[in-house]
C-alpha positions in Angstrom: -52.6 -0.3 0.1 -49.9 -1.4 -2.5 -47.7 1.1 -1.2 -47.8 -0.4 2.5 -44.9 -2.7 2.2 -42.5 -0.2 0.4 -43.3 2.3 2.8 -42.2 -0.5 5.4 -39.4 -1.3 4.1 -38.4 1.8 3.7 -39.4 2.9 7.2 -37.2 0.3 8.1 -34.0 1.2 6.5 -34.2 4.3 7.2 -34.9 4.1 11.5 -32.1 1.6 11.2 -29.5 4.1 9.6 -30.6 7.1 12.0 -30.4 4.5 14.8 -26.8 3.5 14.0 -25.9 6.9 13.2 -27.1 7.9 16.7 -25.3 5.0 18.2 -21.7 6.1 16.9 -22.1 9.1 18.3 -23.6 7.9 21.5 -22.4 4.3 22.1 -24.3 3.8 25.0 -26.2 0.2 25.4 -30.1 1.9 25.3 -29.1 3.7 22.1 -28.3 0.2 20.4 -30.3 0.0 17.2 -31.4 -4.0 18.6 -33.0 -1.6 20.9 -34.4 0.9 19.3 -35.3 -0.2 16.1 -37.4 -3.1 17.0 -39.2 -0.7 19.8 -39.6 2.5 16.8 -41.1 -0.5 14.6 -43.5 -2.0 16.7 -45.0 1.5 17.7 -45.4 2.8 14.1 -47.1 -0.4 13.1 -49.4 0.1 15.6 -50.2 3.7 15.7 -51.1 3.5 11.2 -52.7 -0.1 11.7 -50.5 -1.8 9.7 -50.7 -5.7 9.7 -47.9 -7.7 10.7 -48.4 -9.5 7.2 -48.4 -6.6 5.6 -45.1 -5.2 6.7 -43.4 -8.4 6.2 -44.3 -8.6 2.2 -42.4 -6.1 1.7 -39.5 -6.5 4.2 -39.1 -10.5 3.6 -35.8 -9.7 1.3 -34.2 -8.2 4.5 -34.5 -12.0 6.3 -33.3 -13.8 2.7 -29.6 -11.4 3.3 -29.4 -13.2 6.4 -28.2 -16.6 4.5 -25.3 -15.0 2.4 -24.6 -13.1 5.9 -24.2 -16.6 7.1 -21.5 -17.7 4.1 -19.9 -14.1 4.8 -18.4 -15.6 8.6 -16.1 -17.9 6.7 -14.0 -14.6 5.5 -12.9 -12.8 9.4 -12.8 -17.0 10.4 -10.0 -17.3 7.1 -8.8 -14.2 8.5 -7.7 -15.1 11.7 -6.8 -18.3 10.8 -3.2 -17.7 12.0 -4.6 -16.3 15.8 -7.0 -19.3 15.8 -4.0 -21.7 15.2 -2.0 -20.6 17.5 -4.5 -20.5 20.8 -6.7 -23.5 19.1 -5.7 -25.9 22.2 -7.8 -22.5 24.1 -10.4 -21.4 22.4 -11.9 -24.7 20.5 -12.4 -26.5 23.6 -13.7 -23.6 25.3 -16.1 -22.6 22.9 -16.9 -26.4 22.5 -18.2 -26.6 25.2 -19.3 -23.4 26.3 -21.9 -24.1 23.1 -22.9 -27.2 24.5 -23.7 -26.0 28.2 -25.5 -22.8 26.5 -27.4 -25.0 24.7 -28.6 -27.9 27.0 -28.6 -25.2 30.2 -31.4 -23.6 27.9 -33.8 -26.1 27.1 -32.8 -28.3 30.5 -34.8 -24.4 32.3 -37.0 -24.1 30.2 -38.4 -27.6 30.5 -37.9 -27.1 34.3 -40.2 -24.1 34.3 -43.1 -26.3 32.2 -42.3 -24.0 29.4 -44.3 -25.1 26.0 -41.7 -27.4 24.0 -42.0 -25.3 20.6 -40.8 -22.3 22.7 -38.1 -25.0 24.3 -36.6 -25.5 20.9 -37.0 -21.3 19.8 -34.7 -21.0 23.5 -31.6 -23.7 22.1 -29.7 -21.6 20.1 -30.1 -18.2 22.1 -26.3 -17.8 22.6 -25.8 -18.3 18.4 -26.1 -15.5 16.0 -29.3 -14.6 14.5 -28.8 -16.4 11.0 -27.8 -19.4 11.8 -30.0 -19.4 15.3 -32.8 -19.1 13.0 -31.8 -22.0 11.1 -31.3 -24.3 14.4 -34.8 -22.6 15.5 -36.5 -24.2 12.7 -34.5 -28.0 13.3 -35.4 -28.2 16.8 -39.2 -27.3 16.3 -39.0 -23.7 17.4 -40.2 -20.5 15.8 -37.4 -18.5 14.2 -39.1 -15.4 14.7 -39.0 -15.9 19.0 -35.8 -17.4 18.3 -34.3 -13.8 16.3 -35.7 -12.0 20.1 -34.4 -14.1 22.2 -31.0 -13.9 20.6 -30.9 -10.0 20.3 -31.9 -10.4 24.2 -29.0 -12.5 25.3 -26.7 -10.7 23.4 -27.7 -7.2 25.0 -27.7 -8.8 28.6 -23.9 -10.7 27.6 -22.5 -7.5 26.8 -24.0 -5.9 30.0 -22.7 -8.9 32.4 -19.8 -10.4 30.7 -17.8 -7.0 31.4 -18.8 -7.3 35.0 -18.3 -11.2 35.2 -14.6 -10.4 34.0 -13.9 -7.7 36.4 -15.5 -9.6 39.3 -13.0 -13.0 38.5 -9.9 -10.5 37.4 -9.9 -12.7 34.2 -6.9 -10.9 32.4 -6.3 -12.9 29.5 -7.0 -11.5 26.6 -7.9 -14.8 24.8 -10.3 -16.1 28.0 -12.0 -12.6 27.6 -12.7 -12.9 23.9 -13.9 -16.6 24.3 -16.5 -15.4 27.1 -17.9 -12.4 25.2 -18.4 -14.3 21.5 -19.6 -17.8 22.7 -22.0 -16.1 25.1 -23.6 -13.3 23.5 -22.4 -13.6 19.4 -22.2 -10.4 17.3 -22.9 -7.8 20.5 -20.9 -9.5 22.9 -18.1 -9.0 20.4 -18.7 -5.6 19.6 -18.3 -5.0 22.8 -15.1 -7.3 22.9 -13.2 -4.7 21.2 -13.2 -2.4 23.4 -11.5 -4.4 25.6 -8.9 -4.5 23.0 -8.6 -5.0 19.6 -6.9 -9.0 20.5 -10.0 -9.8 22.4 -12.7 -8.4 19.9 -10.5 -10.6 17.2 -10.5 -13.7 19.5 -14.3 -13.1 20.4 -15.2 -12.5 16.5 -13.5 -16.3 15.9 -15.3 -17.6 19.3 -18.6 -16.2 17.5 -18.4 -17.7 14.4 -17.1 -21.1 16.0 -19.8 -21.1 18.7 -22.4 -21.5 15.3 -20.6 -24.0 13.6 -20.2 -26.0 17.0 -24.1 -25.5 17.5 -25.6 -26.3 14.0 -23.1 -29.3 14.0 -24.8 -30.8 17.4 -27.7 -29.9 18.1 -29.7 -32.7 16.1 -27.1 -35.2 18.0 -28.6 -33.4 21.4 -32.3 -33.0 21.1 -32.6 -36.2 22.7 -31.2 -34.8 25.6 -32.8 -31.8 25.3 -36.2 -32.3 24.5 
């Protein structure tokens, strides 16, 4: 039984790496490894019986890398610094408040459709990147874990209708493009901002990593509101 949760972890690591070696090859949206991964996982735990608690003893250090992840956005935002001073009057009031909407549109739903209030607070920060979303998760009452689905959710369905909300206005700009994709769907939405160009994935990297700061900055200031 010892060996359980090195076998997981090791499971782990290695259906991620085949995953994302598939996905180079194959970039298509179903081959993502948020996809497939998660879906591989949940299958092998349940075909050898092995507990959820089990599985997370010896994968918990994989969640601790997600808090120097966190630290590692100031270095593209450093990096950028000149393309975020030069369109700041743009992109800081549009990610502003494209953060805001995201995250009072959420709960403002959620509480419409008589949804339980802890899973209110897991919905906030849906539109933030996982390590910080967590983080928000646990200040608004929410359950990080729900939280880490529902954000891998929103960024697979950005990244699947931001391209066609973009063709469907004919918004050209490079900058508008990179705001949409990394405020609304984080870390997928600007993978797929790249291939746009390589302006817009820049522009939606900095939108990404503003849209947390923004978030994790306000949301104790909006709970009221919210919940």
């Amino acid at each position: 039984m010892n060996s359980l949760p090195w076998l997981s972890l090791v499971a782990t690591v290695a259906l991620y790496a085949g995953a994302k070696r598939l996905y180079t090859k194959r970039p298509r949206i179903y081959f993502s490894p948020l996809l497939t991964v998660p879906a591989l996982l949940a299958s092998l735990l349940l075909t050898t019986h092995i507990s959820y608690d089990t599985y997370h003893s010896g994968t918990q250090w994989l969640n601790l890398m997600l808090q120097p992840a966190t630290i590692a956005f100031a270095v593209p935002l450093y990096k950028y610094r000149h393309l975020l001073k030069k369109h700041a009057v743009e992109i800081i009031p549009s990610v502003f408040f494209g953060s805001v909407i995201a995250m009072v549109s959420s709960a403002w739903i959620a509480e419409g459709l008589n949804i339980d209030k802890q899973l209110v607070g897991s919905l906030i920060p849906r539109s933030v990147t996982t390590p910080i979303a967590m983080d928000i998760s646990r200040l608004t009452g929410g359950v990080p874990a729900v939280t880490a689905v529902v954000v891998i959710l929103t960024g697979i369905l950005g990244s699947l209708l931001g391209p066609l909300v973009i063709r469907y206005l004919k918004i050209d700009s490079e900058i508008a493009r990179g705001v949409l994709l990394g405020t609304s769907s984080h870390a997928v939405g600007t993978v797929r901002a790249f291939q746009f160009s390589p302006t817009t994935g820049t522009v939606a990297c900095v939108s990404m990593i503003l849209a947390a700061l923004i978030t994790i900055s306000t949301v104790q200031l909006l709970l009221p509101v919210m919940i």
